[in-house]
C-alpha positions in Angstrom: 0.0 0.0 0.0 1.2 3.3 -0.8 0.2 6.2 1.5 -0.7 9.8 0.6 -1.1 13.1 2.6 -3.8 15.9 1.8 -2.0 19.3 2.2 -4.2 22.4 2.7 -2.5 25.5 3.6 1.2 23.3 4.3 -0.6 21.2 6.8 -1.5 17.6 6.5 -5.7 17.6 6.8 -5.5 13.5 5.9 -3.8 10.4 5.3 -4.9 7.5 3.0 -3.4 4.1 1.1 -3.9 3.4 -1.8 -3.6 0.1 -3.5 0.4 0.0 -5.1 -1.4 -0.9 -8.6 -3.3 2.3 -9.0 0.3 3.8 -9.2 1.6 1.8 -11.6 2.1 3.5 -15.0 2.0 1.9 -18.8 5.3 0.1 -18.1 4.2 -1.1 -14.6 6.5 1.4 -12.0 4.9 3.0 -9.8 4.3 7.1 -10.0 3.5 9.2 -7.6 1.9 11.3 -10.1 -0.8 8.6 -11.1 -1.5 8.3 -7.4 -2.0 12.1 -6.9 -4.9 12.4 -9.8 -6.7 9.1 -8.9 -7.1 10.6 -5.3 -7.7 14.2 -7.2 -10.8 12.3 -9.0 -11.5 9.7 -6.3 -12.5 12.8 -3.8 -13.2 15.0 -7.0 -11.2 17.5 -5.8 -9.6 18.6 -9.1 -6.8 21.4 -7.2 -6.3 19.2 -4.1 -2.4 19.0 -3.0 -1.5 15.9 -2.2 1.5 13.9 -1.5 3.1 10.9 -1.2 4.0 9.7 2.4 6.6 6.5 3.6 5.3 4.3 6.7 8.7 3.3 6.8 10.3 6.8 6.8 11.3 7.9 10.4 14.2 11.2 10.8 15.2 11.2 7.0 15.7 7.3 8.0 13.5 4.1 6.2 13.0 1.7 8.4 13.5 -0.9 6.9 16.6 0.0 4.3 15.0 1.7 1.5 15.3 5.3 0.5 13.7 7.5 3.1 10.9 9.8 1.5 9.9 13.3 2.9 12.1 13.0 6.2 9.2 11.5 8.1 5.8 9.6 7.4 3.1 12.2 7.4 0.1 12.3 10.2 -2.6 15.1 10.6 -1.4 18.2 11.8 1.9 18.2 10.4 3.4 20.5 8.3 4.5 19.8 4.7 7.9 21.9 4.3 8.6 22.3 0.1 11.6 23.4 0.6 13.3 20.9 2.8 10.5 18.6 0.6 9.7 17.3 4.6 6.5 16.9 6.7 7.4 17.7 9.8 5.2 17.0 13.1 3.7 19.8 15.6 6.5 21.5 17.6 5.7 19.7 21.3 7.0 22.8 23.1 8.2 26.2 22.4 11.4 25.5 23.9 12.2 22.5 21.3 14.4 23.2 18.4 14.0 21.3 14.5 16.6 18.9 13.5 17.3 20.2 10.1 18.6 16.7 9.2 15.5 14.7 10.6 12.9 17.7 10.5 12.0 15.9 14.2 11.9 18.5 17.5 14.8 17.9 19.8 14.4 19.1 23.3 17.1 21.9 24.4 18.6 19.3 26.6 19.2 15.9 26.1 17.5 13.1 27.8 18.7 11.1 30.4 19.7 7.9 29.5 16.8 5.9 30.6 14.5 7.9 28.7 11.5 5.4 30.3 11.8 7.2 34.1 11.6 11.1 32.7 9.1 13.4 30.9 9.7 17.1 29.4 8.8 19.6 32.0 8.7 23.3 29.8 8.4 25.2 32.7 11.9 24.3 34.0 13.2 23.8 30.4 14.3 20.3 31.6 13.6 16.1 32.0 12.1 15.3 35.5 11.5 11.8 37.0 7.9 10.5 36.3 6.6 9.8 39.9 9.6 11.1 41.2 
């Protein structure tokens, strides 16, 4: 399945799959393209944006050893960045910064090691202990 992301005004409104053969063009590859106007005439939505979106892409990483596509799979809310060609997710706090690499937030400090035992606490601009 092959998954695409409805853009209005740079942010992701949707996400749907579509089968892998609807992309397929005369000499059976797969096109983004093709997938863009069968959703543009499946919703009939003739100037929708939409693009294409890896379940496997994490932080400009695929998962599974492929070619990463658009530095991270795309979910509702998130922003679709043409320049970096990127969908990046909702800034958690305003103290996070963007990885330009990964497009992912980063808080200002690193976590502790044993990320499982802290949470982000903005008002200190640190990691405290959960239940601590």
């Amino acid at each position: 399945m092959a998954s695409f992301a409805k853009i209005e005004n740079n942010i992701v409104t949707i996400v749907v799959s579509v089968v892998n053969e609807v992309l397929k063009d005369s000499n059976g590859i797969e096109q983004e393209s093709i997938g863009i106007q069968f959703l543009k005439t499946l919703y009939n939505e003739p100037n929708a944006v939409w693009k294409q979106t890896s379940y496997n892409t994490i932080g400009g990483v695929h998962l599974l050893g492929g070619t990463p596509f658009r530095k991270n799979f795309a979910g509702i809310g998130y922003t679709c960045d043409t320049n970096r060609d990127a969908f990046i997710p909702p800034k958690p706090y305003n103290s996070w910064i963007l990885n330009e690499q990964t497009c992912l937030w980063e808080a200002p400090v690193a976590m502790p090691i044993d990320d499982n035992k802290y949470k982000w606490n903005e008002e200190i601009l640190n990691w405290e202990l959960i239940n601590g």
